[in-house]
C-alpha positions in Angstrom: 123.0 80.1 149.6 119.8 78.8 147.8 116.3 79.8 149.5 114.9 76.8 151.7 114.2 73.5 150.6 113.1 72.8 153.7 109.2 71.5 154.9 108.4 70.2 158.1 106.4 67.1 158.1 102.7 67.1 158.8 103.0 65.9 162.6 106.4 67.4 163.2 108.0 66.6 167.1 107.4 69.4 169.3 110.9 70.6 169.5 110.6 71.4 166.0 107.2 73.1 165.9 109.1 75.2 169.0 112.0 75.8 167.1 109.9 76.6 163.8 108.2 79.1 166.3 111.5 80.7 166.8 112.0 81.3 163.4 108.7 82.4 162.8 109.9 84.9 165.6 112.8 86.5 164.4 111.0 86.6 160.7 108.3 88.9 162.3 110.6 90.7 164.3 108.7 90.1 166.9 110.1 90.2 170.8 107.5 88.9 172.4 106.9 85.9 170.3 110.1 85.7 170.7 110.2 85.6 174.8 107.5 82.8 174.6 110.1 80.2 173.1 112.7 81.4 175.4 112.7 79.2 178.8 113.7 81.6 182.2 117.0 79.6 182.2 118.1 80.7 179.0 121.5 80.4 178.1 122.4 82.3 174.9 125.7 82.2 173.2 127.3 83.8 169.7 130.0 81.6 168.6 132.7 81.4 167.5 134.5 82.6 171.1 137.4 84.2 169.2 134.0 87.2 168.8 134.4 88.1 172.3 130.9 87.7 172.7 129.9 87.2 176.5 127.2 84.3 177.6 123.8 85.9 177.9 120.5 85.5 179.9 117.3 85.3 178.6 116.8 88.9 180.2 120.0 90.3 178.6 119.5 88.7 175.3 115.9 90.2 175.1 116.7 93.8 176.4 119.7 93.6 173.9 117.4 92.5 170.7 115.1 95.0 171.9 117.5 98.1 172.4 120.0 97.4 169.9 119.5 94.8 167.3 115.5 95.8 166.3 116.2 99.2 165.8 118.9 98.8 163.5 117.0 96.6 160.7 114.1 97.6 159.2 113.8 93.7 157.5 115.7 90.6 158.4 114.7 87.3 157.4 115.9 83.9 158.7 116.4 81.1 155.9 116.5 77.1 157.1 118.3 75.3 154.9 118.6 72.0 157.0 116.9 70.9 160.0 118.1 68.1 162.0 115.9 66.6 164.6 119.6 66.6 166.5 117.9 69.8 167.9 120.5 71.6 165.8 119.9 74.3 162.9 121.7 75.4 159.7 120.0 78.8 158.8 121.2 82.0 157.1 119.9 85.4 157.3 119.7 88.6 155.4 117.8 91.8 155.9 118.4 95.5 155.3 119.8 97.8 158.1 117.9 101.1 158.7 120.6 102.7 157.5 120.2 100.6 153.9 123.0 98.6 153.8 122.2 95.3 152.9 122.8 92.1 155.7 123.5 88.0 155.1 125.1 86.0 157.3 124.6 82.1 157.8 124.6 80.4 160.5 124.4 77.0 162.7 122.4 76.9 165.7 122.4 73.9 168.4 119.0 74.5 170.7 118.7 72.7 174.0 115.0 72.0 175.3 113.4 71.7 178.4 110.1 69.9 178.9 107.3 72.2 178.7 105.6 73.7 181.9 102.1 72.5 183.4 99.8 75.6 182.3 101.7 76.3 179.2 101.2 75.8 175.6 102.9 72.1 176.0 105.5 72.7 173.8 109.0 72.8 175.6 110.7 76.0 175.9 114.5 76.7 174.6 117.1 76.5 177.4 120.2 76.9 175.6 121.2 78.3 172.7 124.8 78.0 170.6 124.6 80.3 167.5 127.8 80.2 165.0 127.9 82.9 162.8 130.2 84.3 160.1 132.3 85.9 162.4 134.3 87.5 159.6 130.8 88.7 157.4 129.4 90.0 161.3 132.5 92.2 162.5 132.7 93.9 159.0 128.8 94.8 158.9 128.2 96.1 162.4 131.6 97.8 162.1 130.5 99.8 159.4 127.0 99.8 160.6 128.3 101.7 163.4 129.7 104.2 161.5 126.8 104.9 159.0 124.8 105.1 162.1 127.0 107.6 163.9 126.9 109.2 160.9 123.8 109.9 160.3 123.0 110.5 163.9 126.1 112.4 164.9 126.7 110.4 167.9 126.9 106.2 168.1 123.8 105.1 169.1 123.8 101.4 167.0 125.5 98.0 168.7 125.8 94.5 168.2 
C-alpha cells in the first residue's frame, strides 16, 4: 500500500483532530496519549468476528496494549490512506517486533464519538471502536511471534 496521500484541512472538524490524535497516539507508542482519546465507555472491537476476539473496555484494551502489545514492537507506525468524515478510517500499519520480524497489516476503522466533557480539552472522546484487520496477515504474525518469543525467552511471555 502507497504511503499517505492524506492532509487534513486547515480547520479540520473536531472528530478528525480527535481521531488524528489517535493516530498520533499509536505512532508514539504512547498509552497515555492514548487513554486521553479514549472516552470511560469505550467499546473496543477487532473484527472480523470469525478472530474470536472478545469486546473490550477501555480498561482492558489499555492494560492489554500496555502488557502485551507495547512490549512486543520496538516500532510500529500507523499509515491513513483515506479519511472519511463518516467517522470511519482506512489505515495500515507496519512496525518491527522486538524480536525483528518485520509487521504490516491494513486496516478499516469505524470510531463513534461522544461530545466532549465540560473541563476537558473540548474535543469529543472516542466511545466505540470497530477495527477490521487482516485476519489472515494477524494470525500468521502473532503465531509465529509467539514462538520466536518463547524462543528466545524459554517460556511464552508475548500475546495478542
Amino acid at each position: 500500500m502507497s504511503k499517505s496521500s492524506y492532509t487534513p484541512s486547515d480547520s479540520p472538524s473536531p472528530n478528525i483532530k480527535t481521531t488524528l490524535a489517535l493516530i498520533n497516539a499509536y505512532n508514539e507508542w504512547d498509552a497515555s496519549k492514548l487513554s486521553a482519546v479514549l472516552d470511560d465507555s469505550l467499546e473496543f472491537q477487532i473484527l472480523p468476528k470469525s478472530l474470536g476476539r472478545p469486546v473490550s473496555t477501555k480498561a482492558e484494551y489499555l492494560d492489554n496494549f500496555e502488557k502485551n502489545v507495547q512490549p512486543m514492537f520496538k516500532r510500529f507506525h500507523l499509515t491513513i490512506h483515506d479519511l472519511v468524515e463518516t467517522d470511519s478510517a482506512v489505515a495500515s500499519s507496519e512496525g518491527e517486533s522486538v524480536t525483528g520480524a518485520p509487521y504490516a497489516n491494513e486496516y478499516v476503522i469505524f470510531l463513534y464519538f461522544v461530545p466532549p466533557k465540560e473541563g476537558g480539552d473540548g474535543l469529543p472522546k472516542i466511545s466505540m471502536v470497530k477495527e477490521f484487520v487482516d485476519s489472515a496477515r494477524s494470525v500468521k504474525f502473532f503465531t509465529e511471534e509467539r514462538a520466536r518469543g518463547v524462543a528466545a525467552k524459554g517460556t511464552e511471555t508475548v500475546s495478542e
